[in-house]
N, C-alpha and C positions, 0 to 999 in steps of 0.2 A: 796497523798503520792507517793514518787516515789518507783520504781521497785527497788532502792538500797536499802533503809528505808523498804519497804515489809517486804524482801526478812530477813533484823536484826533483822527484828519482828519475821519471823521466825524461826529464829536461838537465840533468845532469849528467846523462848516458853518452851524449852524444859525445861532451867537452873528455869521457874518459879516451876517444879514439880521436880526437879533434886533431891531436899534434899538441907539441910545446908552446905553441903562440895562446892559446886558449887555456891549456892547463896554468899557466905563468897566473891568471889572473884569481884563480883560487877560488873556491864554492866546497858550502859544506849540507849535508843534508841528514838528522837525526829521521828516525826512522824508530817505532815502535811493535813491539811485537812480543815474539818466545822465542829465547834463547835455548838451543836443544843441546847444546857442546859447547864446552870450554874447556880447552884442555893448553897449559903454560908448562915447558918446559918439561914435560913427560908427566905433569899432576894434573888430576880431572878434578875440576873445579868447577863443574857445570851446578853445581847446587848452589852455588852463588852468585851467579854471571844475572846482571841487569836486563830487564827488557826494553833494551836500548842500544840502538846500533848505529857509530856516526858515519859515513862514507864523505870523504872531504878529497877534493883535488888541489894541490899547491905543487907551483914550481914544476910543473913535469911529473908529479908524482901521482898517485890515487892511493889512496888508505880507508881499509875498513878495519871501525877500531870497537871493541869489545871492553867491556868495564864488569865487576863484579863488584857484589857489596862488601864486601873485606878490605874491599881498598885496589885490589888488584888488577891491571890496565892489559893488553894487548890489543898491538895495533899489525895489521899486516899490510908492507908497501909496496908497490912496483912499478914503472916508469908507466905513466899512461898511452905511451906512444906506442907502447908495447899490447896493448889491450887488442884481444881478437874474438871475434864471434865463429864456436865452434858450431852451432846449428840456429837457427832461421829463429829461435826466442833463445839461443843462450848465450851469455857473453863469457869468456876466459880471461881473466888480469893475472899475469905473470906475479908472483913475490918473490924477493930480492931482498927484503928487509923485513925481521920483524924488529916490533919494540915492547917488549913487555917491560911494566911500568908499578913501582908499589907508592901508593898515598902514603905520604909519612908527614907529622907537623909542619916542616917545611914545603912541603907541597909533593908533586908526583915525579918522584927518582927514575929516570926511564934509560932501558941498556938496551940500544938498538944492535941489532948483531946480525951478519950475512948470513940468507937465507933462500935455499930454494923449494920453491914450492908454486902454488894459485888458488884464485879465490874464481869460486863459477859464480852465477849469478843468469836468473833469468832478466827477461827483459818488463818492467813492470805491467801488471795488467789485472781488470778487476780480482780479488780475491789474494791467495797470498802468493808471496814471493818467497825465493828461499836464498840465502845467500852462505855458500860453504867455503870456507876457506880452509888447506892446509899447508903445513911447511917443515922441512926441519932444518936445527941449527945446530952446529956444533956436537951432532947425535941424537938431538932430542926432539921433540914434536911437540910441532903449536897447531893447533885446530880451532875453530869458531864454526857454527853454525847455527845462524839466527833464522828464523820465518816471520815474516812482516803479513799484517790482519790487513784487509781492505778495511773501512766502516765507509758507511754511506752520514756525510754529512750536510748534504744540502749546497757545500758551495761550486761555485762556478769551476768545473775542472778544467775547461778551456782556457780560462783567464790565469788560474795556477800556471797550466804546463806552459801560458806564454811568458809570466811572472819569473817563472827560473828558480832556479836551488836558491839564489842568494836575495829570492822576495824581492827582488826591483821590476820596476814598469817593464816594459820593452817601449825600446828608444822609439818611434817615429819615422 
């Protein structure tokens, strides 16, 4: 993960506890790294899982979504209002929804289905971060577990974290 992407995780943490009024306006933040777990529907599929992880806020929601190279998608969702810090750098998001997802010519087939479960997450900071999610649905078990790299690249991490997830100025 670079120091830019940290830095929108940061600035994206706050809008998962903000309340509805904040989550309504939507922010999405890709994040790079190693994917350690993938596991859909009771199948480990960690041998193909991307090193790439989106965390996006829409509508009162927050999702962190997991991709593999086969085509394969989960996404794990849960009302952000509902997001709580269990200890002083860890955050707790309830899941409620997952959505596993298959690429097909027409594009990506996705069967959201009730779920309970949660996704921990620290709170960003140099070096890596770990984000584990699990859930189950209908008997079966969804799991992700991604870690995000620090790199050091030279830009302004101050002007990032006031930049925000969604890369705009801050207003004035």
């Amino acid at each position: 993960m670079t120091t830019r992407s940290r830095y929108a995780l940061l600035a994206l943490l706050p809008l998962l506890s903000a309340g509805p009024a904040l989550a309504q306006q939507g922010a999405e933040v890709k994040m790079t790294g190693r994917c350690e777990r993938l596991v859909i529907a009771g199948q480990d599929i960690t041998q193909n899982c991307k090193e790439e992880l989106a965390n996006s806020v829409s509508r009162g929601r927050t999702s962190f979504d997991f991709a593999a190279w086969d085509g394969q998608t989960l996404s794990f969702s849960g009302s952000g209002a509902q997001h709580e810090r269990t200890e002083e750098t860890e955050q707790l998001q309830p899941v409620s929804l997952v959505v596993p997802g298959m690429k097909n010519k027409e594009g990506i087939v996705r069967n959201p289905a009730p779920a309970v479960g949660s996704c921990k997450f620290s709170s960003p900071e140099p070096g890596k971060t770990m984000i584990a999610c699990e859930a189950t649905s209908q008997g079966k078990t969804y799991a992700g577990v991604f870690v995000t790299d620090a790199k050091a690249d030279g830009k302004d991490a101050t002007q990032d974290a006031k930049q925000g997830a969604a890369g705009q100025p801050p207003k004035p």
